[in-house]
C-alpha positions in Angstrom: 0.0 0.0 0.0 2.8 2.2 0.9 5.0 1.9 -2.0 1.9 3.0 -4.5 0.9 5.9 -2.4 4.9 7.5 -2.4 4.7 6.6 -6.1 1.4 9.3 -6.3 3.2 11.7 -3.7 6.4 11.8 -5.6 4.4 12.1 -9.0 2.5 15.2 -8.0 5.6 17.1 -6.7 7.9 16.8 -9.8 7.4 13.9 -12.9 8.8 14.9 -16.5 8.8 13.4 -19.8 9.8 14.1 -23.3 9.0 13.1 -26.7 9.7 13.5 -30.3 6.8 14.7 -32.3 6.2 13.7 -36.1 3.4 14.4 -38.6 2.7 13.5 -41.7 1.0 14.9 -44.3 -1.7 12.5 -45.8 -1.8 13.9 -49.6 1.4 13.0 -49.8 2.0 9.4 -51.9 2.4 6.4 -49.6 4.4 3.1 -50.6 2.9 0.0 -50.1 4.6 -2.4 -47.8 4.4 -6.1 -46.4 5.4 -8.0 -43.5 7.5 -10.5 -43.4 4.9 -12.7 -42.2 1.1 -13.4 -43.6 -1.2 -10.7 -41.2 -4.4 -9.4 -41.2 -5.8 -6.1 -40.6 -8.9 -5.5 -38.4 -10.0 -1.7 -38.3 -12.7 -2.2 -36.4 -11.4 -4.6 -33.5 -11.2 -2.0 -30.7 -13.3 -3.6 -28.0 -10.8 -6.9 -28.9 -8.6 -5.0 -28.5 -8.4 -3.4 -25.3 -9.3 -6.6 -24.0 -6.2 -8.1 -25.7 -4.1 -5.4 -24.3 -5.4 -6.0 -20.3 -4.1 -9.5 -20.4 -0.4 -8.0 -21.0 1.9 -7.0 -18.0 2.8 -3.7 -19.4 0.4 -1.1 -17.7 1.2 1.8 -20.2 -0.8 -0.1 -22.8 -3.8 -0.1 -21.0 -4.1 2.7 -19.2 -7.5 3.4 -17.8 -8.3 7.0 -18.8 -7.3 6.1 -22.6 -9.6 3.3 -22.8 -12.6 5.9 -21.3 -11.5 8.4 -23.7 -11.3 6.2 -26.8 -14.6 4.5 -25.9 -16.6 8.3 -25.1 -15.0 9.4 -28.4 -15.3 6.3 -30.7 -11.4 5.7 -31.3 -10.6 3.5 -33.5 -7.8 0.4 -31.9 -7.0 -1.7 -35.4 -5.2 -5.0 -34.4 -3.4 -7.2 -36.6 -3.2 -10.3 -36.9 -1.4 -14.0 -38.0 -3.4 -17.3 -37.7 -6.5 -15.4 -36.3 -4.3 -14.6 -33.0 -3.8 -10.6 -32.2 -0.1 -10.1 -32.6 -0.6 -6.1 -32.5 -2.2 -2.9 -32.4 -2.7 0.6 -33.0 -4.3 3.3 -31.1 -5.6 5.7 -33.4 -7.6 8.7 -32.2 -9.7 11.5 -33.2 -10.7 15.1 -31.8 -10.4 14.5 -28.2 -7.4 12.4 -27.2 -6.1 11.3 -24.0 -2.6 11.2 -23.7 -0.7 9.8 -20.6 2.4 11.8 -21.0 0.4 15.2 -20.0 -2.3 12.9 -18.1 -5.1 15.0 -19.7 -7.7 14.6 -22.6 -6.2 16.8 -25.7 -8.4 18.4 -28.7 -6.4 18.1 -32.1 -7.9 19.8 -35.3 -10.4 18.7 -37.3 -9.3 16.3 -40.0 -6.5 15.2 -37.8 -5.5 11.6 -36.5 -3.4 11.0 -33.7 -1.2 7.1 -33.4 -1.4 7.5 -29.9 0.6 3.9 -29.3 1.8 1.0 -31.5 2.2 -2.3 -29.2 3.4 -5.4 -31.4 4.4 -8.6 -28.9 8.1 -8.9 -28.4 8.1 -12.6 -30.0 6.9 -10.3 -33.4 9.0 -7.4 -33.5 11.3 -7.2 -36.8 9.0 -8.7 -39.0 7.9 -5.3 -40.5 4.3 -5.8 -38.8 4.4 -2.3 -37.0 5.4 -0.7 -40.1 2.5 -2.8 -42.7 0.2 -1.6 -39.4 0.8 2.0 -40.0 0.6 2.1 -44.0 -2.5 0.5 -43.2 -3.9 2.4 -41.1 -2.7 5.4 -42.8 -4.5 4.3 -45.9 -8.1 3.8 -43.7 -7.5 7.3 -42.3 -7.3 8.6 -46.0 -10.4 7.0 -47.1 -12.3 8.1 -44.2 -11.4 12.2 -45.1 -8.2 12.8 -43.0 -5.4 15.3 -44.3 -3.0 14.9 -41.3 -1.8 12.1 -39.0 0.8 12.8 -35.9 2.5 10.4 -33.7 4.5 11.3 -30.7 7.9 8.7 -29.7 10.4 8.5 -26.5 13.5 9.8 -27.9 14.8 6.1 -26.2 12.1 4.4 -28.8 14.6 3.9 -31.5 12.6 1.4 -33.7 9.2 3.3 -33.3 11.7 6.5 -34.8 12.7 4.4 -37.7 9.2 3.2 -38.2 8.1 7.1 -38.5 10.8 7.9 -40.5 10.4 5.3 -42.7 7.1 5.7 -43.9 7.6 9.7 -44.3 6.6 10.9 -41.4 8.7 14.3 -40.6 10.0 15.6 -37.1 8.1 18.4 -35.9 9.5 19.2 -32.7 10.8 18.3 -29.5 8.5 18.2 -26.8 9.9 18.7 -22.5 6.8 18.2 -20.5 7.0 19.0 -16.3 4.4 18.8 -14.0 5.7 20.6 -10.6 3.2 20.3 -7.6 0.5 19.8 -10.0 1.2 22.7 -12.6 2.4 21.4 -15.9 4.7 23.9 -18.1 5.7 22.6 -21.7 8.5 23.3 -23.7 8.5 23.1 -27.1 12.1 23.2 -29.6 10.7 23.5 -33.5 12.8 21.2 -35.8 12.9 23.2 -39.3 10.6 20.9 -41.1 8.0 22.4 -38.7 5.1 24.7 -39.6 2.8 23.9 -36.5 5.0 25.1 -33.5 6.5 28.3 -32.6 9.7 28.9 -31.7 10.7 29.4 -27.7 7.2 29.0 -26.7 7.2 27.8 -22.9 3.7 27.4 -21.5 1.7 26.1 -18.6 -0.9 23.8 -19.4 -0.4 24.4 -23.3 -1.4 21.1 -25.5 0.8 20.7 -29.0 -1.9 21.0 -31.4 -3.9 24.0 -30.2 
C-alpha cells in the first residue's frame, strides 16, 4: 500500500517526460509495404482489442483514462493479426485524445489523427508488422477524409523512430513536459521541417496542437 501511495506523492511534486513529435502529411503518396509474415488487418477490433491489451503485463498499454477516452469518443484500436491470434495494435484517435504523457484529454484539429501507441508482442517485433500496421492504417484514415496524421515517440524508442521515419513521417518538434506540484509547463524546440509550433514557446498547461 505504501509503496503505490509514495509513487502518487512523488508524482505530483515533480514527474517529466519528453518526446519526439512527427506528422505526416496524408496527400502525400504512400508506398505499399508487407510483412514478413502473412497478417491481417482488423479496423474495427477495438473492444478486442483493449481486452487483448489488459491480459499484458505492461500497464502503459492499457491505461484506464485512454480506454474511457477512446470509448466516449469512438477511437478506433485496429489490431493485426497472424493465424487469427492478435499479434498487435494501434491506437488511433480523433478530436479528443487522452494522452498519458500530460495525463489530460487533448483536442487536435479537425481532420487530424493522432497514433497515440503502437504495441506489437516482443516474440513479433522485426518482421515489418508495426510498419504494414501504420501504411494500413494510414491508408483507412485517407479513405475516411483525414489530411494529417501525428505520432508522438520517446527519444529512447529507436525502432518506433525508424518506423516514423520510414514511412515519411517528418519531425516536428521536440517536446519537454513537467508537471511541478501539480502545474504542468511545456517546452516546445521547433525542428525546421516544422510549420505547426512556434519557436521558444514555454507554456503552462499548453497542449501541442492547439
Amino acid at each position: 500500500m505504501m509503496v503505490p501511495m509514495m509513487r502518487r506523492i512523488l508524482n505530483f511534486i515533480f514527474t517529466t517526460n519528453s518526446a519526439i513529435w512527427f506528422e505526416k502529411d496524408l496527400t502525400e503518396e504512400l508506398a505499399d509495404y508487407q510483412a514478413k509474415l502473412p497478417v491481417e488487418i482488423d479496423m474495427n477490433s477495438t473492444s478486442q482489442t483493449i481486452e487483448r491489451l489488459k491480459s499484458q503485463k505492461q500497464r502503459w498499454v492499457v491505461h484506464p483514462k485512454a480506454i474511457a477516452a477512446a470509448l466516449e469518443y469512438n477511437h478506433c484500436w485496429p489490431s493485426v493479426r497472424t493465424n487469427g491470434k492478435i499479434i498487435g495494435c494501434t491506437k488511433i484517435g480523433f478530436g479528443n485524445v487522452y494522452i498519458a504523457d500530460y495525463n489530460r484529454v487533448i483536442e487536435f484539429p479537425e481532420r487530424m489523427a493522432f497514433f497515440y501507441d503502437i504495441f506489437i508482442l516482443p516474440e513479433q517485433r522485426g518482421k515489418g508488422v508495426a510498419k504494414h500496421l501504420v501504411i494500413q492504417a494510414i491508408k483507412f484514415l485517407k479513405a475516411q477524409g483525414y489530411t494529417k496524421v501525428g505520432v508522438h515517440v520517446p527519444p529512447w524508442n529507436k525502432a518506433s523512430i525508424r518506423v516514423c521515419e520510414k514511412i515519411g513521417f517528418k519531425k516536428v518538434s521536440y517536446i519537454r513536459y513537467f508537471r511541478i506540484f501539480g502545474v504542468s509547463i511545456r517546452i516546445v524546440k521547433p525542428t525546421k521541417e516544422s510549420s505547426t509550433f512556434k519557436e521558444g514557446r514555454i507554456s503552462r498547461g499548453d497542449i501541442p496542437y492547439e
